[in-house]
TORKOL-4160 file (C-alpha; in steps of 0.2 Angstrom, whole numbers, padded with zeros to 4 digits, m for minus):
85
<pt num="1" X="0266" Y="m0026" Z="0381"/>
<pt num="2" X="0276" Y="m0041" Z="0384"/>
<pt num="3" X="0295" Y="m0039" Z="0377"/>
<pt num="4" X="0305" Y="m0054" Z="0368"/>
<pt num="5" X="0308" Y="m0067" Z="0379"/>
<pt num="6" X="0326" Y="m0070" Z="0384"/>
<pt num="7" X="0337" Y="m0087" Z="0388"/>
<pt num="8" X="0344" Y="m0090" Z="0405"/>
<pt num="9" X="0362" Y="m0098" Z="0409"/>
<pt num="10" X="0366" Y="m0107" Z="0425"/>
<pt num="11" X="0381" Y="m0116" Z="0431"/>
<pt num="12" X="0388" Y="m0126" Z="0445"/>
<pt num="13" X="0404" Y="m0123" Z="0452"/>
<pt num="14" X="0414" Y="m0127" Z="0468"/>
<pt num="15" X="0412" Y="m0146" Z="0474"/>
<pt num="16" X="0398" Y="m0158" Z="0477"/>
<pt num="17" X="0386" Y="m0156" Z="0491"/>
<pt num="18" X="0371" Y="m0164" Z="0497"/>
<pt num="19" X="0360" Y="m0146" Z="0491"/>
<pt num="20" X="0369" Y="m0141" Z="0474"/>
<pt num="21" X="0358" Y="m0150" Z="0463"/>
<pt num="22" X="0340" Y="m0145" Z="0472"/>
<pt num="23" X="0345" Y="m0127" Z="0471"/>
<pt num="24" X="0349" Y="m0131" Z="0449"/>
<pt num="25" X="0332" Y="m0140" Z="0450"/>
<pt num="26" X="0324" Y="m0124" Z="0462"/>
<pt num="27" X="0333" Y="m0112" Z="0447"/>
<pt num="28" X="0327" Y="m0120" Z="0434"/>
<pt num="29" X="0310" Y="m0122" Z="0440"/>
<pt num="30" X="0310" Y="m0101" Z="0445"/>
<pt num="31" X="0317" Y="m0096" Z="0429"/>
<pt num="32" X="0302" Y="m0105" Z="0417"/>
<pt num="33" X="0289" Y="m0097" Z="0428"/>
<pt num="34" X="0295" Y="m0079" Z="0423"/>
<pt num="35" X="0287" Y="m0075" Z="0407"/>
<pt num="36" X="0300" Y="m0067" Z="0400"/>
<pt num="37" X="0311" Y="m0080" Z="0400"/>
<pt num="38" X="0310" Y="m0092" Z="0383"/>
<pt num="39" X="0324" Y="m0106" Z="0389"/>
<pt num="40" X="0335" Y="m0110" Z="0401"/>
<pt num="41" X="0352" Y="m0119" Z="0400"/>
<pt num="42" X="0364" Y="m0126" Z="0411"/>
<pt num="43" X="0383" Y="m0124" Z="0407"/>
<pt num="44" X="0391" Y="m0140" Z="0407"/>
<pt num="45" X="0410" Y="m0139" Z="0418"/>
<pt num="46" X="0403" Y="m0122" Z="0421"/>
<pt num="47" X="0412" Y="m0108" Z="0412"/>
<pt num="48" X="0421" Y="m0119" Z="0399"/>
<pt num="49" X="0401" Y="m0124" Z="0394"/>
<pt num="50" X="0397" Y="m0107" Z="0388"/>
<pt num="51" X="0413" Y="m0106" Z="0380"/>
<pt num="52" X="0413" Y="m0120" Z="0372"/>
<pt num="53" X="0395" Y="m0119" Z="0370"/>
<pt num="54" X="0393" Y="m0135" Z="0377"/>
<pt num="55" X="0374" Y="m0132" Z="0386"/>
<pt num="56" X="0359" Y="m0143" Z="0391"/>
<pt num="57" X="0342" Y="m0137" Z="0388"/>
<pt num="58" X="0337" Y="m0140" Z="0407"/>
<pt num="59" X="0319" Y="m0135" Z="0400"/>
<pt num="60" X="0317" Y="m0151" Z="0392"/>
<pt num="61" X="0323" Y="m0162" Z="0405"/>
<pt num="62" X="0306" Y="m0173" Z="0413"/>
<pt num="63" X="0301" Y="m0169" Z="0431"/>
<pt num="64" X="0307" Y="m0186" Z="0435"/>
<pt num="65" X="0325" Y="m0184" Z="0431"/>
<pt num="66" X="0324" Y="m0165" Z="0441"/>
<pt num="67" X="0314" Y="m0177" Z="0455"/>
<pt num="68" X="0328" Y="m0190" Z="0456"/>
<pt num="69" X="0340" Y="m0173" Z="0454"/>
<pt num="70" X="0334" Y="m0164" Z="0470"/>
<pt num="71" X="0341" Y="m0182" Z="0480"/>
<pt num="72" X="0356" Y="m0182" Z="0471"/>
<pt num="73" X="0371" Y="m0177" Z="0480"/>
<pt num="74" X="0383" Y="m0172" Z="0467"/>
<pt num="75" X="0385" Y="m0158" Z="0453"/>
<pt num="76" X="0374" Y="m0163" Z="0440"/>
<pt num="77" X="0383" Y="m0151" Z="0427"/>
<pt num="78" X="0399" Y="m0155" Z="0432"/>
<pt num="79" X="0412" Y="m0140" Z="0437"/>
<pt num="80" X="0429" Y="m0135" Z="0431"/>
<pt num="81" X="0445" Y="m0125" Z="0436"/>
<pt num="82" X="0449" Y="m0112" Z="0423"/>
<pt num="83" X="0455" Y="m0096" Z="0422"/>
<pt num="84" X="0447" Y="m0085" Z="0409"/>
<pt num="85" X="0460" Y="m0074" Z="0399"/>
């Protein structure tokens, strides 16, 4: 018997590399083959995106914009400094 399906949260953090956003795209792509997970979201300035529940529903993005993502160097979700009290 399969259970409720869950969400998935991924962030980016640290700086921009030539990789960072291939392996959000490689998440992404991993996470909605599971079956028991429903969506997934990315946390926009990473921890700051949760709390602020400022997300992106990565699941809808095309495969053209996670295409053009994989030869992106940058950090597609953006990143932030912040110290969680």
């Amino acid at each position: 018997m399969m259970g409720r399906k869950r969400n998935a949260v991924v962030g980016q953090s640290g700086g921009p590399t030539a990789v960072i956003n291939n392996s959000l795209v490689g998440v992404n792509h991993e996470a909605l083959q599971h079956e028991k997970i429903g969506q997934i979201y990315g946390m926009l300035r990473g921890i700051k995106g949760v709390l602020d529940e400022d997300l992106v529903d990565l699941g809808r993005e095309s495969s053209q914009t996670l295409e053009m993502l994989c030869v992106t160097p940058s950090l597609a979700l953006g990143t932030v400094r912040y110290k969680v009290t």
